[in-house]
C-alpha positions in Angstrom: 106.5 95.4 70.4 104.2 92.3 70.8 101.3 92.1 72.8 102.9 90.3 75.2 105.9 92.7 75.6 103.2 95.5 75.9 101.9 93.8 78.7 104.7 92.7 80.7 105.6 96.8 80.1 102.3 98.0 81.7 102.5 95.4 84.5 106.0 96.3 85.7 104.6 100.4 85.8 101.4 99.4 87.5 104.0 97.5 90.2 106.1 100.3 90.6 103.1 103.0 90.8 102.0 100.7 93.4 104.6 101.3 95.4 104.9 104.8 95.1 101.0 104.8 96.1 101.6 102.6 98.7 104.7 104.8 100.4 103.1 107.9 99.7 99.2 107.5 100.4 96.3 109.5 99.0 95.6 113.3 98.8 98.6 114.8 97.0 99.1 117.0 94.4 99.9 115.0 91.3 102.8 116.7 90.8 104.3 114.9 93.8 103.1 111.9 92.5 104.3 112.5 88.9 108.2 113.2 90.1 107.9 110.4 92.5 106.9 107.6 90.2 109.5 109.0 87.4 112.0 108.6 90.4 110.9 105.3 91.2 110.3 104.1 87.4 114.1 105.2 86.4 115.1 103.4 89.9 113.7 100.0 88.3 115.7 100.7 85.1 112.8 102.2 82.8 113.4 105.0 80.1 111.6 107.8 81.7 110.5 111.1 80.1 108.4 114.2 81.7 105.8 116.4 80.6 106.3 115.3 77.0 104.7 118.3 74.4 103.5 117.4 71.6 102.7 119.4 68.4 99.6 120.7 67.2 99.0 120.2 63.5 96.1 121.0 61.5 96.0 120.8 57.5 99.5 120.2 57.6 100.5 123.1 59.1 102.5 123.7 62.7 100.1 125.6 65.1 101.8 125.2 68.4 105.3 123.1 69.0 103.8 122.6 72.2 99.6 122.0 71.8 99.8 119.3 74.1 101.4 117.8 77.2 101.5 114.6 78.9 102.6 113.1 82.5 105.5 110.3 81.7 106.3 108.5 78.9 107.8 104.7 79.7 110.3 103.5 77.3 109.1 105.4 74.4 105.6 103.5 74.7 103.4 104.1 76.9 102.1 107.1 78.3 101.1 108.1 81.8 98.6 110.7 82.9 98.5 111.3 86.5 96.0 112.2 88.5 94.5 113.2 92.2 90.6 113.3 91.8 88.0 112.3 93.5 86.7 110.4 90.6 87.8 109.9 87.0 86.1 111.9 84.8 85.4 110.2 80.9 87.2 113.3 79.7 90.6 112.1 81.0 90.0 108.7 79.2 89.4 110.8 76.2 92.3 113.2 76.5 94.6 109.8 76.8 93.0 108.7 73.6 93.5 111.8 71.8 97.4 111.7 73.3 97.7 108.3 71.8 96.4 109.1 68.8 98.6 112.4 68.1 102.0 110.4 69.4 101.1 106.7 67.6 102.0 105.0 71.2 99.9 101.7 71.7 98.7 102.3 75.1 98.9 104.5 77.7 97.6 104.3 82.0 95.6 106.5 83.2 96.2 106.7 87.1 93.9 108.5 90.2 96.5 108.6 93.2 93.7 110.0 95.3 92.1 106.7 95.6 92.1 104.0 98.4 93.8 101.4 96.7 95.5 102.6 93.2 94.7 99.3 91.4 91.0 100.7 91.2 92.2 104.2 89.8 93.9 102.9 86.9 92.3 102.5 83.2 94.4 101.1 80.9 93.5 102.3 77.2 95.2 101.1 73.8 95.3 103.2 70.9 92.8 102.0 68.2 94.6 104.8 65.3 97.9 102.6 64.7 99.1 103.1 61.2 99.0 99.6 59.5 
């Protein structure tokens, strides 16, 4: 996927969360927000999957099939974590990271439903561990 693909991808899912922010409002549990914007994502024609586990290795061995587990996952690319806080926390942003990292998906949004306007709760992060 180009950059520019990547782009267009994140756009369209910052649109629709929008939405879903917008009909919805402020002050929910994130699990409403989580089944609502996977409603609304698969509504606009995205590939959408929920509360995707992911494997814990460590020197190559299987520690737990299920170590790990993230929001929404758009089109096999990027991943979502939802949230409803009062304030992001730099320990999300690293969580995402490590997600990224673990899965080798280029970016992933990081979305606070419990703000005012969502466009000022999202934090787009790339993964900087691509394989070459």
């Amino acid at each position: 996927m180009t950059e520019h693909e990547l782009n267009d991808l994140t756009a369209g899912i910052i649109g629709v969360a929008i939405e879903v922010h917008n009909e919805l409002g402020p002050g929910l549990l994130e699990k409403i927000y989580r089944h609502c914007l996977k409603m609304a994502l698969e509504d606009a024609g995205y590939h959408v999957e929920a509360e995707v586990s992911i494997p814990v290795i460590f020197r190559g061995k299987l520690i737990d099939n299920e170590g790990y587990r993230f929001d929404l996952l758009v089109n096999d690319t990027v991943i979502l974590e939802i949230k409803s806080v009062s304030a992001l926390s730099p320990l999300f942003e690293k969580q995402l990271v490590t997600y990224l990292r673990l899965t080798n998906k280029p970016c992933g949004l990081l979305m606070n439903f419990n703000s005012t306007y969502l466009k000022h709760g999202i934090k787009r992060i790339k993964n900087g561990y691509l394989p070459l």
